[in-house]
C-alpha positions in Angstrom: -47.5 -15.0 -2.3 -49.1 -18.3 -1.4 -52.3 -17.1 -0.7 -52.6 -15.8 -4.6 -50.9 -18.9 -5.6 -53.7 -20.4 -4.2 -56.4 -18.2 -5.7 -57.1 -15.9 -3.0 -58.9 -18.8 -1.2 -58.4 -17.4 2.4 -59.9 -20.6 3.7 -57.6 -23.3 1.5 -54.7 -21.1 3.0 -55.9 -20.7 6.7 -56.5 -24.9 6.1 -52.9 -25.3 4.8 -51.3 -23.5 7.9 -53.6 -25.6 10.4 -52.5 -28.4 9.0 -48.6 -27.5 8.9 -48.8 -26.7 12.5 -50.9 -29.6 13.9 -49.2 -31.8 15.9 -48.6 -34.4 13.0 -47.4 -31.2 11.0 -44.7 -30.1 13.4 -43.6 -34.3 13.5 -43.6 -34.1 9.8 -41.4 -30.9 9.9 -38.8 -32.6 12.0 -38.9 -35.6 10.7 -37.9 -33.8 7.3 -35.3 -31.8 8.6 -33.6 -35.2 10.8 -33.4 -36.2 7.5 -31.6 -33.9 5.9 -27.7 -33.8 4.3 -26.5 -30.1 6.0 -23.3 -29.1 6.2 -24.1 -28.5 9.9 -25.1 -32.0 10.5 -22.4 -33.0 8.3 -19.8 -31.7 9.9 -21.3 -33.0 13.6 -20.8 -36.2 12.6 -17.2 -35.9 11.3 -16.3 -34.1 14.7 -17.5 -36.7 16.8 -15.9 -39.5 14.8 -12.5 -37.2 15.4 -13.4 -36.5 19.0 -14.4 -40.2 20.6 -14.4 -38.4 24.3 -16.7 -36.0 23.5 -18.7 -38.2 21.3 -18.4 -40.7 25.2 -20.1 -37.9 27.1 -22.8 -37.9 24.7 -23.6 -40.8 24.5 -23.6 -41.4 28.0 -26.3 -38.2 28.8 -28.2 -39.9 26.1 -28.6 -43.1 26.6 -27.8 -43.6 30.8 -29.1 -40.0 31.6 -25.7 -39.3 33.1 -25.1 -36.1 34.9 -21.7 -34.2 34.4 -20.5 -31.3 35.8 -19.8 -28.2 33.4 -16.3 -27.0 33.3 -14.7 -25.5 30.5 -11.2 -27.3 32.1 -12.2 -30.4 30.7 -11.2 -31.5 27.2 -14.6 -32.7 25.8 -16.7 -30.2 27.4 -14.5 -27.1 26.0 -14.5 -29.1 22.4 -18.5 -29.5 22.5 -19.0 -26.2 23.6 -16.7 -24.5 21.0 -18.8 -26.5 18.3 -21.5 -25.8 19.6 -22.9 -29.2 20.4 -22.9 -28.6 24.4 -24.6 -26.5 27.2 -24.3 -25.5 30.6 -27.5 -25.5 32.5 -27.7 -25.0 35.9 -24.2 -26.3 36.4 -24.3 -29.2 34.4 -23.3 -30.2 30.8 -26.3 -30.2 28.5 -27.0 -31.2 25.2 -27.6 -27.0 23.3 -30.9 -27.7 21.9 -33.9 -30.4 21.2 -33.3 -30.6 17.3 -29.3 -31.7 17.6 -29.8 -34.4 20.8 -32.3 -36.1 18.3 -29.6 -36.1 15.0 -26.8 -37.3 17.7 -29.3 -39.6 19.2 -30.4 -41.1 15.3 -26.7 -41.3 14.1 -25.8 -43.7 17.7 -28.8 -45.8 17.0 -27.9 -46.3 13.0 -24.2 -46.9 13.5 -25.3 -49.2 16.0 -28.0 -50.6 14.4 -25.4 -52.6 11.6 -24.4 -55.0 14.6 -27.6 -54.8 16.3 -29.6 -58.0 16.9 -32.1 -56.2 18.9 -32.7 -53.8 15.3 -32.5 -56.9 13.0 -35.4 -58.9 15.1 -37.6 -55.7 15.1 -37.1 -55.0 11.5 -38.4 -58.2 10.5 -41.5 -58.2 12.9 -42.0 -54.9 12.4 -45.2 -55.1 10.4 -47.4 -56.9 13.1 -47.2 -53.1 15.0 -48.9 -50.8 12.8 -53.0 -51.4 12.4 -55.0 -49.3 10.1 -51.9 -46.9 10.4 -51.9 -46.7 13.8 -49.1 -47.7 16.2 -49.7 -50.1 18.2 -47.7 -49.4 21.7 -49.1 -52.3 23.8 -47.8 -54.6 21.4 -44.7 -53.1 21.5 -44.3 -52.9 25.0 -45.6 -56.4 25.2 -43.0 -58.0 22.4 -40.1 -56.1 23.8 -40.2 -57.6 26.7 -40.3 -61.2 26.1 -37.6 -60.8 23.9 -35.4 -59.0 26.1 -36.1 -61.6 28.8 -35.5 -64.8 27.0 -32.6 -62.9 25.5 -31.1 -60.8 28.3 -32.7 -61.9 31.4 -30.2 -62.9 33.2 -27.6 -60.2 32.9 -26.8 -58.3 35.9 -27.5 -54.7 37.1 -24.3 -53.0 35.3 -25.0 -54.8 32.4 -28.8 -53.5 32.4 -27.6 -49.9 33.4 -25.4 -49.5 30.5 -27.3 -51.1 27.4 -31.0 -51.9 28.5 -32.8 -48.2 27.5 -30.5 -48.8 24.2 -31.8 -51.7 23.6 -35.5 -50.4 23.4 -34.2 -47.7 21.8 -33.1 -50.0 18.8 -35.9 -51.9 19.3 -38.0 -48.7 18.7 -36.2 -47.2 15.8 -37.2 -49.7 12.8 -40.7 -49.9 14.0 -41.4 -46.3 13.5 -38.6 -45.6 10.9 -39.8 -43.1 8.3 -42.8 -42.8 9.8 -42.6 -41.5 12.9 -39.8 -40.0 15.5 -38.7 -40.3 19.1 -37.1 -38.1 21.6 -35.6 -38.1 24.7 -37.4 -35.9 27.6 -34.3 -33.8 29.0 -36.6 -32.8 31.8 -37.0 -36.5 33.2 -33.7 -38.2 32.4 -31.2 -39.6 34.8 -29.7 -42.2 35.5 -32.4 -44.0 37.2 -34.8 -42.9 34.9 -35.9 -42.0 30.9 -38.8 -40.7 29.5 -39.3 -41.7 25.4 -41.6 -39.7 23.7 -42.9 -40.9 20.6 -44.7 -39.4 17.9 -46.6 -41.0 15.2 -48.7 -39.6 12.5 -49.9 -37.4 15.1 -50.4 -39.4 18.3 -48.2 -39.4 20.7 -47.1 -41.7 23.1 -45.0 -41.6 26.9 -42.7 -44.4 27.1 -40.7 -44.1 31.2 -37.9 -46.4 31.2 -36.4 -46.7 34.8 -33.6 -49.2 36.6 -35.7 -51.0 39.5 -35.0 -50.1 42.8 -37.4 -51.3 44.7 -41.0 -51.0 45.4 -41.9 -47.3 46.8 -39.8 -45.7 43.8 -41.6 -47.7 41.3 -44.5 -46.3 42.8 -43.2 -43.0 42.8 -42.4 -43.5 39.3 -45.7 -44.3 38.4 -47.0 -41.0 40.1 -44.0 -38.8 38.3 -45.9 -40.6 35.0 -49.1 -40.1 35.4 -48.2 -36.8 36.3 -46.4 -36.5 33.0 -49.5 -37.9 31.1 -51.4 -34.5 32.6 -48.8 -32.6 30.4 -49.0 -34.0 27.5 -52.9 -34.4 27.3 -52.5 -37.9 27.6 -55.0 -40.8 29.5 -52.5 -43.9 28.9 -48.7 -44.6 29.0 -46.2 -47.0 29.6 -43.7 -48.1 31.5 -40.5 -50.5 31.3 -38.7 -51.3 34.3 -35.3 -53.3 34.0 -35.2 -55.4 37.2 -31.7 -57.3 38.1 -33.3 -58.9 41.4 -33.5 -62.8 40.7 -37.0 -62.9 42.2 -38.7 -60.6 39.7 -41.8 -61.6 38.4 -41.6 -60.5 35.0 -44.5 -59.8 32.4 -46.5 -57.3 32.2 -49.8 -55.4 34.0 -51.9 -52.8 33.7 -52.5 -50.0 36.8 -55.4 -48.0 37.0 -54.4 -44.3 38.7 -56.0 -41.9 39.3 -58.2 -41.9 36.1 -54.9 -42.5 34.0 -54.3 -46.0 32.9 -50.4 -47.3 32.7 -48.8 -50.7 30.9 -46.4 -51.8 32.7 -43.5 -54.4 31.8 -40.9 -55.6 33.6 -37.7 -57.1 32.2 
């Protein structure tokens, strides 16, 4: 047993186990297993190579937060379903469970990362982000979006709809690569709106990405946020709104609400 292996030391063992299951302990646990060569995993990735439609309505509940109806009738859904890859909740198609969406989600960014300017120019400014090995989110937030703007700026509101949370999403990746991981929050994602969460070495950070659409649903965006900070135990997060009206003012600012303090950018 581990607790002889350890000399009958009850208080090294009960140490060990608060460790393993502290919040950097549970990231550390995933992060191990993401990593991992599995037949399981292994043979997800070969059957959405064979099966591009079902690999399409992933990646579109992914990355736009696209809602789809469940029905067994279509092709893709009966395929994901049969593998196991796919859900139905509450009517809709759903990703099965937290641990695959964030293998599927990995695989999209890395295949897409080989073409990927957005990856390259993070990966070699990635160093200016971690201090004292912490991660620096404001900077992040703050980099992103003058690159994005003197990069993508001008593109229009499809064009933002489709790629812009992938963008940040590639952005992200080589920052916190081996280090830390991100998620998508299943509970807030649509196709208005996505909530990152990041963890790293045990801090954790709320990143809402949202299309703009106007003034009163940003502000009710950054109620649904602060409201989201309440359940993670959190007092700051951030927000990056893609805006495709020509008189945005882009940049960034910080909100104080409600005792909760939110970065935004807008891009």
């Amino acid at each position: 047993m581990f607790w002889k292996e350890k000399g009958n030391n009850k208080e090294d063992w009960n140490e060990t186990a608060d460790k393993a299951w502290s919040k950097e302990g549970i990231s550390n646990a995933v992060k191990a297993l993401l990593k991992e060569s599995t037949p399981l995993f292994d043979s997800m990735v070969k059957q959405l190579d064979l099966f591009p439609d079902l690999r399409d309505v992933i990646e579109k509940i992914l990355y736009r937060g696209a809602k789809m109806p469940f029905n067994l009738d279509i092709k893709s859904v009966s395929i994901g379903t049969m593998f196991g890859f796919l859900k139905d909740k509450n009517g809709q198609i759903a990703i099965s469970n937290r641990i695959f969406e964030m293998r599927m989600l990995y695989m999209f960014i890395a295949k897409e990362s080989v073409h990927s300017e957005v990856f390259q120019y993070a990966e070699c400014s990635k160093n200016q982000f971690i201090k004292k090995e912490r991660l620096d989110m404001d900077l992040v937030i703050q980099k992103f979006e003058e690159y994005f703007n003197d990069i993508y700026g001008n593109n229009d509101e499809k064009f933002v709809e489709d790629y812009g949370r992938k963008f940040f999403l590639l952005y992200l990746k080589p920052i916190i690569n081996g280090t830390g991981n991100y998620y998508l929050e299943a509970q807030t994602r649509d196709m208005k709106r996505t909530d990152v969460v990041v963890d790293y070495k045990g801090e954790q950070f709320v990143v809402e990405l949202k299309i703009w659409h106007g003034n009163e649903y940003n502000e009710r965006g950054e109620r649904q946020l602060r409201d989201y900070l309440d359940y993670f135990h959190l007092e700051k997060g951030y927000m990056l709104s893609f805006n495709f009206n020509k008189k945005k003012e882009t940049g960034l600012r910080v909100i104080a609400l409600d005792g909760k303090t939110l970065v935004e950018a807008v891009v």
